[in-house]
C-alpha positions as CSV (number, residue, x, y, z in Angstrom):
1,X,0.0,0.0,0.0
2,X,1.4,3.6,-0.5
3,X,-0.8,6.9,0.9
4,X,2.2,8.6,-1.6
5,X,0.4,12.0,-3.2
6,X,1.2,12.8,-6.6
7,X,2.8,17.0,-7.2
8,X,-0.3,18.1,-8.5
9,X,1.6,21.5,-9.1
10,X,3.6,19.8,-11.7
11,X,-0.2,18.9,-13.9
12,X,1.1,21.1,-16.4
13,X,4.4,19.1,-17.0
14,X,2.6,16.0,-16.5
15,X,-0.3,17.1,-19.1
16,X,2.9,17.8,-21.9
17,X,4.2,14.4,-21.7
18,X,0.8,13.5,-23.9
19,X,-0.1,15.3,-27.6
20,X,-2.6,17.9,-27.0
21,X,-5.8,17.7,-28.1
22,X,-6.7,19.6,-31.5
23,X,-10.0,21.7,-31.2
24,X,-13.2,19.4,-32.7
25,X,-14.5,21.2,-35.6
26,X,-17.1,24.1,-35.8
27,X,-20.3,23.0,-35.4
28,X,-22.7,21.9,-37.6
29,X,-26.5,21.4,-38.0
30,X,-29.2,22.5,-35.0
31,X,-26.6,24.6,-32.6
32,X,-28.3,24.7,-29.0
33,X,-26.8,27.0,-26.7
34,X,-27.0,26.2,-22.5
35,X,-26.6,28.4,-19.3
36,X,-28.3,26.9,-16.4
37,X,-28.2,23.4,-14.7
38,X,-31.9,23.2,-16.0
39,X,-31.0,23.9,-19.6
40,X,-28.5,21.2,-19.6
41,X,-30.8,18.4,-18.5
42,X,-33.7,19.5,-20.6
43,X,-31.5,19.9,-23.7
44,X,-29.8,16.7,-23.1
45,X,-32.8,14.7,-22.9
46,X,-34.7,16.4,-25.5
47,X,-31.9,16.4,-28.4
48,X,-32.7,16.0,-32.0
49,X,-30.6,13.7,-34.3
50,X,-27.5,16.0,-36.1
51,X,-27.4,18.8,-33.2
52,X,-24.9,20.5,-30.5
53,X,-25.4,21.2,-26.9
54,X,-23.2,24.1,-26.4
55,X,-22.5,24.8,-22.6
56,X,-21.7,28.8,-21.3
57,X,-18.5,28.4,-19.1
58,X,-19.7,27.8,-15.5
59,X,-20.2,25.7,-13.0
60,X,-23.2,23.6,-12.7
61,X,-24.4,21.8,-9.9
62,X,-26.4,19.0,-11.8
63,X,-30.1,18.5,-10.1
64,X,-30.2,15.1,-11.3
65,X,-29.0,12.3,-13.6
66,X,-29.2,13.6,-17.3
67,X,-29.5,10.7,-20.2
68,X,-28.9,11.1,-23.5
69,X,-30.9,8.2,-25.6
70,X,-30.5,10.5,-29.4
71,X,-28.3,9.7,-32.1
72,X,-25.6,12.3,-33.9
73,X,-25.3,14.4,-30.9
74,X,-22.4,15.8,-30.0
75,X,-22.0,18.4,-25.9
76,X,-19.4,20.4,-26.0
77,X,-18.2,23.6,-23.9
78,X,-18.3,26.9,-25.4
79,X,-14.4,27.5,-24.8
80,X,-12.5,24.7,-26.1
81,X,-11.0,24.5,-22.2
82,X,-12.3,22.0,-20.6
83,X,-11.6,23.6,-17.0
84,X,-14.5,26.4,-17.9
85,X,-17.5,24.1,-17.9
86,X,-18.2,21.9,-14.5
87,X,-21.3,19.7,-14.3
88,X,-20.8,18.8,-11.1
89,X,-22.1,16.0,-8.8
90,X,-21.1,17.8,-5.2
91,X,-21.1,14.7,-3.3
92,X,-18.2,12.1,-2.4
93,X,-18.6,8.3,-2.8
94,X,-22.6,7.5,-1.8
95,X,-23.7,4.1,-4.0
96,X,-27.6,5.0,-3.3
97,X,-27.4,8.9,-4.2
98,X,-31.0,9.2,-4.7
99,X,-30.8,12.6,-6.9
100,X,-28.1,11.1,-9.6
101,X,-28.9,7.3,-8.9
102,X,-32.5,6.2,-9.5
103,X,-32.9,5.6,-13.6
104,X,-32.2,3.3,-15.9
105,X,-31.7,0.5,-13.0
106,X,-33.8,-1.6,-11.5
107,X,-35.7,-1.3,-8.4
108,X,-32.2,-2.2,-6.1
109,X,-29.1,-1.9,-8.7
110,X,-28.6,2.2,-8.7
111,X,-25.8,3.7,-10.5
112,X,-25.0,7.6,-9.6
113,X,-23.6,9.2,-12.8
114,X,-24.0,12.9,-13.8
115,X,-24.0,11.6,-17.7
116,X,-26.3,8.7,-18.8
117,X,-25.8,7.2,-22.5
118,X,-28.7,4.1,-23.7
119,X,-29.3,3.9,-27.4
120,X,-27.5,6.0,-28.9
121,X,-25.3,6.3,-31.4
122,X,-22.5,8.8,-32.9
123,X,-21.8,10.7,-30.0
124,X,-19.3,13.3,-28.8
125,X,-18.5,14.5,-25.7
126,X,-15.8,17.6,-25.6
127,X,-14.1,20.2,-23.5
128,X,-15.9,19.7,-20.3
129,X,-15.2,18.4,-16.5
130,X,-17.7,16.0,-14.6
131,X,-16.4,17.0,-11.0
132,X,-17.6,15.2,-7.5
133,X,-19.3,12.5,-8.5
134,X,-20.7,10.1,-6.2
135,X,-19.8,7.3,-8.4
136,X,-19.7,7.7,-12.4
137,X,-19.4,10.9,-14.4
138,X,-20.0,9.2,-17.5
139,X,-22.0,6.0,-18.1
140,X,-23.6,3.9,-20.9
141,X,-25.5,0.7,-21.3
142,X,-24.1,-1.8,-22.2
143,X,-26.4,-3.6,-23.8
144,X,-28.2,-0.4,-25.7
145,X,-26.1,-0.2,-28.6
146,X,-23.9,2.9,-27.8
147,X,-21.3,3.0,-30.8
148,X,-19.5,5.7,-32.3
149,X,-18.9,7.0,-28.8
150,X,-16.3,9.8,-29.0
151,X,-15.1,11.5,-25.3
152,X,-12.6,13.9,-26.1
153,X,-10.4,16.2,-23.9
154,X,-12.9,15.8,-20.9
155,X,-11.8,16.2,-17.5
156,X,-13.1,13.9,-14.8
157,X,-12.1,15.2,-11.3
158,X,-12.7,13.3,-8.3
159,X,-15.1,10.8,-9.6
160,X,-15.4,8.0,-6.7
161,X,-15.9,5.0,-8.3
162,X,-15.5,5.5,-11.9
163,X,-15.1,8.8,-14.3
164,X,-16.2,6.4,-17.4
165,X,-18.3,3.4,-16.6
166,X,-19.5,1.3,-19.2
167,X,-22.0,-1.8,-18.1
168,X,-22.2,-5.5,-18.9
169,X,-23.6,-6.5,-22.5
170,X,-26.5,-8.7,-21.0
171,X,-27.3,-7.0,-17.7
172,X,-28.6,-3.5,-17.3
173,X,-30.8,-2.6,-20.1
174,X,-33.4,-5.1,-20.3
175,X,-34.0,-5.2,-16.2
176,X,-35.8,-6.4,-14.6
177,X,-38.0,-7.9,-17.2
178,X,-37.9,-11.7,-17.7
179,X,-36.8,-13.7,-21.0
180,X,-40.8,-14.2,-21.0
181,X,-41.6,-10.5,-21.3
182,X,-39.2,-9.3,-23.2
183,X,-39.7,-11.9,-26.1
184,X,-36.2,-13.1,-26.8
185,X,-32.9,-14.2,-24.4
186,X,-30.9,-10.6,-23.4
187,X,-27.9,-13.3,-22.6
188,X,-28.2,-15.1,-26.2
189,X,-24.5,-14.2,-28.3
190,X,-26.1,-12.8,-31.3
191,X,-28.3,-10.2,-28.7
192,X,-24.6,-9.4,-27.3
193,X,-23.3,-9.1,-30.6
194,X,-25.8,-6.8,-31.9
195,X,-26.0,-4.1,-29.4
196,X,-22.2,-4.2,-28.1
197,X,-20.8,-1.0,-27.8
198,X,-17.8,-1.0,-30.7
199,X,-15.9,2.0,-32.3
200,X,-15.5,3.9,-29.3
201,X,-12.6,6.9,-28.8
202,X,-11.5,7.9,-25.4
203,X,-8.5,10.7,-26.0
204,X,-6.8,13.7,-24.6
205,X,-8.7,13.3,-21.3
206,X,-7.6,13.9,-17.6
207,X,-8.8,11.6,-15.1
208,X,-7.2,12.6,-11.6
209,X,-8.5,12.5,-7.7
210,X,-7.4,15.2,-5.1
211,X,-7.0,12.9,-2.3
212,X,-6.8,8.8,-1.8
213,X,-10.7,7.3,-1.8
214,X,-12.0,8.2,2.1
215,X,-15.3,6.1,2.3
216,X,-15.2,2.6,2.6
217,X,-19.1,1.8,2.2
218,X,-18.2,0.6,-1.3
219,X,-18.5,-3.1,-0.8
220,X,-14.7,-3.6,-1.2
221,X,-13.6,-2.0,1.5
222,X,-12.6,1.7,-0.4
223,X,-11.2,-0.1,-3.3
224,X,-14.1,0.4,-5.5
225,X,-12.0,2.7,-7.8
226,X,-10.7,3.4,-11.3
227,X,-10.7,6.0,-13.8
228,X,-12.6,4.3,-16.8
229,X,-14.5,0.9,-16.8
230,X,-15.7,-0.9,-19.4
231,X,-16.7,-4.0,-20.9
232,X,-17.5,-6.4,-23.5
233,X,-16.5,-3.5,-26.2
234,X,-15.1,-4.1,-29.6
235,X,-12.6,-1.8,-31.4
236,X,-11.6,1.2,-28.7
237,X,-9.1,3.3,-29.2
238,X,-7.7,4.6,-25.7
239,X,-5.2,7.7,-26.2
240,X,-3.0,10.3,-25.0
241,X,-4.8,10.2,-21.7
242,X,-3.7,11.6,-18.2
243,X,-4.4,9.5,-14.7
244,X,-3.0,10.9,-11.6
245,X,-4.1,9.8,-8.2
246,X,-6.6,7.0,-8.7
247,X,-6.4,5.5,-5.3
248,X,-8.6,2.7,-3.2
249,X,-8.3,3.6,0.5
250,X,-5.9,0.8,0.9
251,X,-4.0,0.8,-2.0
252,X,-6.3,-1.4,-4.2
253,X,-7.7,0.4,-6.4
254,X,-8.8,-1.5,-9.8
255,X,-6.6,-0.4,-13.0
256,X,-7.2,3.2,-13.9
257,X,-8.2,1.9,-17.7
258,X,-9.9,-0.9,-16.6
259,X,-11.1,-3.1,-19.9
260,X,-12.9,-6.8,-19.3
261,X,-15.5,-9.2,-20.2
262,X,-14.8,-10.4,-23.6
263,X,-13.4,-6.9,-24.9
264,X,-11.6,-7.0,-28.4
265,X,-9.8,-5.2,-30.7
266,X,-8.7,-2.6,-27.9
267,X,-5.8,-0.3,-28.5
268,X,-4.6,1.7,-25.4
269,X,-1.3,3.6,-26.1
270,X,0.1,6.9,-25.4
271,X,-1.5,7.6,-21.7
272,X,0.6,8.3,-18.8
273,X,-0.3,7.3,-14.9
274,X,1.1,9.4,-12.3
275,X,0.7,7.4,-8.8
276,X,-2.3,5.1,-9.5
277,X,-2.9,2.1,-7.7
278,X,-2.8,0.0,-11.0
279,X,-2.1,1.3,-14.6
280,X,-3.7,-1.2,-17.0
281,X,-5.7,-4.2,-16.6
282,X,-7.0,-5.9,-19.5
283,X,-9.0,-8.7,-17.8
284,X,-9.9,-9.2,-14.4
285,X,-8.6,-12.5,-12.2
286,X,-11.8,-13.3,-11.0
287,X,-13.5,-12.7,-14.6
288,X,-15.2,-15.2,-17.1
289,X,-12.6,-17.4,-19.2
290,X,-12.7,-14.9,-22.0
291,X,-12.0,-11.0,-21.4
292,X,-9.3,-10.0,-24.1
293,X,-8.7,-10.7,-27.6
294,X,-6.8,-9.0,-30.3
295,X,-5.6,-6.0,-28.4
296,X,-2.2,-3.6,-27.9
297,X,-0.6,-2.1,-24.6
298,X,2.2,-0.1,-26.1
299,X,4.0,3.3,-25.1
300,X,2.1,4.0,-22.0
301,X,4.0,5.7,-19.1
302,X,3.9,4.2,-15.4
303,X,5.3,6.3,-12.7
304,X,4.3,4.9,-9.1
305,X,1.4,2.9,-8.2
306,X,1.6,0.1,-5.6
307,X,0.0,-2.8,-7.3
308,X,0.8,-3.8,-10.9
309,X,1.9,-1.6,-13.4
310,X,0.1,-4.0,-16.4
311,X,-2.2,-6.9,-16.2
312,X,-3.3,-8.8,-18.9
313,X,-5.8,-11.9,-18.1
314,X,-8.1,-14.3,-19.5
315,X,-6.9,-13.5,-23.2
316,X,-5.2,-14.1,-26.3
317,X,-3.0,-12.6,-29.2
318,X,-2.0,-9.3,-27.0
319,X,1.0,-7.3,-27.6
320,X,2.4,-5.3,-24.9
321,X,5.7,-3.5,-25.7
322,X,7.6,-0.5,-26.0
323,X,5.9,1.1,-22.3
324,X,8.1,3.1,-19.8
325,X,7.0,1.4,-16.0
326,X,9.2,3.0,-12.9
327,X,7.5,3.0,-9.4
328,X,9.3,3.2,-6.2
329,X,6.3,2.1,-4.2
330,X,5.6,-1.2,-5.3
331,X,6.7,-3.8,-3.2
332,X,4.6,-7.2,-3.5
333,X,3.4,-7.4,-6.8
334,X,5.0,-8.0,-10.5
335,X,5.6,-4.7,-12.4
336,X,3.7,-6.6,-15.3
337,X,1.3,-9.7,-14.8
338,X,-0.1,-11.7,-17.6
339,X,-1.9,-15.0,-16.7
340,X,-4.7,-17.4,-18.2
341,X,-3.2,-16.3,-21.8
342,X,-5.3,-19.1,-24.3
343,X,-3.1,-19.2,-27.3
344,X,0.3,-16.8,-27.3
345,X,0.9,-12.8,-25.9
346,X,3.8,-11.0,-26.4
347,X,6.2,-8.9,-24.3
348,X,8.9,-6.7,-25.6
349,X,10.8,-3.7,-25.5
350,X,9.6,-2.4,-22.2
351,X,11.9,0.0,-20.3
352,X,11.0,-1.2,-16.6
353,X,12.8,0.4,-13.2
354,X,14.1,-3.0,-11.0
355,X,11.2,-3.7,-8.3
356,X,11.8,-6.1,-4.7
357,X,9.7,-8.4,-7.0
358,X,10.6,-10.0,-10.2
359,X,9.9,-8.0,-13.0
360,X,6.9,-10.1,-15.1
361,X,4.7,-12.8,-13.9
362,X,3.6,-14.2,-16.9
363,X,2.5,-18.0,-18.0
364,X,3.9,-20.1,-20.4
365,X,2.0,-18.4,-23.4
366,X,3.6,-15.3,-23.2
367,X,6.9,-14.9,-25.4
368,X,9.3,-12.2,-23.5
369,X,11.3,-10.7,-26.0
370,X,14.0,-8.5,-25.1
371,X,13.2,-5.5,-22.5
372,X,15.2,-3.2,-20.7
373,X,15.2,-3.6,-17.3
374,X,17.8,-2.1,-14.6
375,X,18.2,1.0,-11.9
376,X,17.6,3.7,-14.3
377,X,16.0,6.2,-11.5
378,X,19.3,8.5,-12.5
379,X,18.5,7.8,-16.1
380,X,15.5,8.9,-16.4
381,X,14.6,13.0,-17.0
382,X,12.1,13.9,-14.5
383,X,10.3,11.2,-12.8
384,X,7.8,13.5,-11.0
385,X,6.4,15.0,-14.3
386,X,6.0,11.6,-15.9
387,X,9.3,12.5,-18.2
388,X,10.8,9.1,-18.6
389,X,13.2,9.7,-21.9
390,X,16.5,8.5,-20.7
């Protein structure tokens, strides 16, 4: 466990060591301009196809759960910055908030999220923060057919449980009716298939936490935790991200890109992590036989963290190379873990800082190519901002 604080007054070095984010385009089609808390949930929810939501600059303590259900919509703030628009949550970590909880679940499953996405497709989200959220800033259903999902250059800030939360394929959208009542089996493949959210973009976003998780009412103890959560998604690109701080209240948090449950064609490269629990997991040790297929870990940035810097489980044909992992703090666990591999991974060209543990944990179906692994903590430019060019 570490309680170590990142230097949030080095963000701005931290934020160079990704590409910045180019402005989206100008807007096209129905333009609807937003001011008041109000005006952002009505709009939201009562969006026509090929339109913008654009929000003043402000901050905007949301009355309730918003949910977007409209295709070809994109919310954006007005500035380009996302520090100038806040639709904020005000609450810590409370898994039955009432106000941003009660839709879209059933009867006992509540989900508090300040952003709610179910069929819809072709979205964009842009240039905003989703601050002090009692659980999710943003979530979709999984099983609603959400594709074409674009978030880009959001902020989430002190989200405590997840800033992106995506559900299970087969779970969520159909409660709590039966197989009887809805006419057909939400569990059958070719119902997964169908309505799987694919072609997804998360890039250029911050995801960062002022302090280490406080309450512990989360049924794991304060280790209910990550920066984005998703699952069963096919062909996501996850870029040129920034996660500092995403910490359980012992040390446990889940990985701060946290991708499971028969998820392929994933590519997460270019994101740093500034002293996260966990970095990357792609598959979860106590998840179904399949959660990974097809997918690419390669030229991420790990600096601290007490648990692993990568995991990779339940999978097959996964490529992780060419990633920069140093962390002073980790003393039980394997800087990166790859287990339960069906048919081959691969492991190479990693620049990894010598750990009390041995470097990789890996099974028999992982090739380990060559990797650089020594005391490099003189090597390295500037730990504390993420810098590792040697």
């Amino acid at each position: 466990m570490t309680t170590r604080d990142p230097i949030f007054d080095n963000l701005p070095a931290m934020l160079k060591q990704v590409k910045t984010a180019n402005p989206l385009p100008k807007a096209e089609g129905k333009i609807v301009h937003v001011s008041t808390p109000w005006d952002i949930v009505h709009a939201i929810e009562d969006a026509e196809e090929n339109s913008t939501i654009i929000i003043a600059k402000g901050r905007y303590v949301m009355p309730r759960d918003t949910i977007l259900s409209t295709h070809h919509v994109t919310i954006r703030g007005e500035t380009g910055n996302r520090e100038d628009v806040i639709l904020d949550g005000d609450t810590e970590f409370d898994d039955q908030y009432v106000r941003l909880g009660t839709r879209l679940m059933s009867g006992t499953v509540r989900a508090p999220a300040i952003l709610k996405l179910t069929r819809c497709r072709h979205v964009t989200i842009a240039d905003v923060t989703f601050a002090n959220s009692p659980k999710y800033g943003i979530m979709y259903v999984g099983d609603s057919r959400v594709h074409h999902l674009t978030i880009h250059n959001v902020k989430f800030h002190n989200c405590w449980a997840r800033g992106f939360k995506g559900t299970g394929t087969s779970r969520i959208d159909h409660m709590p009716f039966t197989k009887e009542e809805l006419g057909y089996d939400p569990t059958a493949q070719e119902h997964i298939e169908w309505n799987r959210p694919r072609h997804g973009i998360v890039r250029h976003c911050l995801f960062i936490n002022d302090h280490i998780k406080r309450n512990d009412d989360d049924g794991f103890d304060g280790d209910y935790l990550a920066g984005m959560d998703v699952m069963g998604i096919k062909e996501f690109h996850v870029h040129d991200n920034v996660f500092v701080g995403i910490r359980g209240k012992n040390g446990g948090g889940r990985g701060s890109i946290f991708i499971w449950i028969n998820a392929e064609d994933v590519i997460v490269e270019n994101n740093l992590f500034m002293h996260c629990d966990k970095a990357i997991s792609l598959g979860n040790p106590s998840g179904p036989e399949w959660d990974i297929s097809n997918s690419v870990v390669r030229n991420n940035t790990i600096v601290g963290g007490s648990n692993k810097g990568i995991e990779i489980q339940h999978g097959d044909n996964i490529d992780v190379h060419d990633n920069r992992i140093c962390s002073s703090d980790r003393k039980e666990f394997h800087a990166i873990q790859i287990q339960d591999i069906h048919n081959k991974a691969r492991v190479y060209n990693n620049i990894i800082q010598t750990d009390p543990m041995d470097t990789f944990n890996c099974c028999d179906a992982v090739e380990i190519g060559e990797n650089k692994i020594g005391d490099f903590i003189n090597e390295f430019k500037d730990i504390e901002s993420g810098d590792l060019r040697m």
